[in-house]
Steps between C-alpha positions, in 0.01 A plus 500: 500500500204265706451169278121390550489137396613520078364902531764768633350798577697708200259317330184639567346744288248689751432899409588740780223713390283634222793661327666166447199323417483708189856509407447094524183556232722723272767260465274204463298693167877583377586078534197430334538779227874354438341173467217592236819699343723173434148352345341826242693787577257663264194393742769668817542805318098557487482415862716701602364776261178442656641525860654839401163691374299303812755652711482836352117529529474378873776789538274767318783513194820553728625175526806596262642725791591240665725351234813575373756374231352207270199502711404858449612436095246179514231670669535785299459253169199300617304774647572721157318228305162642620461252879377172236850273495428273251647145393477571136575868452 
């Protein structure tokens, strides 16, 4: 390991390509959903409801495919209530 000054190069957080770019995205909505969870998980849960029919539309109603386990059984649940997640229902 090459130590720059107080910066070693393990350190750096540069994406290889497009693919990692987007994984880097992904995990930075899933940080910020975790931290909107600890404050209203009820205001999480409609986010993330939200995200789910979005999803599903931009993937002409297929998006559930791509799921399995709890994911599938969550999709399955939101996009069963008709694609309008709401906070009060």
């Amino acid at each position: 390991m090459t130590t720059f000054g107080q910066l070693e190069d393990t350190d750096i957080d540069i994406a290889i390509d497009e693919s990692d770019a987007d994984e880097r995205r992904g995990m930075e909505l899933a940080t910020r959903l975790r931290l909107v969870a600890a404050q209203d998980p009820d205001l999480a849960q409609e986010l993330v409801d939200s995200l789910i029919v979005a999803l599903d539309k931009a993937m002409d109603g297929n998006f559930r495919e791509f799921l399995d386990g709890e994911a599938r059984t969550a999709a399955d649940r939101v996009l069963a209530q008709g694609n309008s997640p709401s906070r009060n229902s």
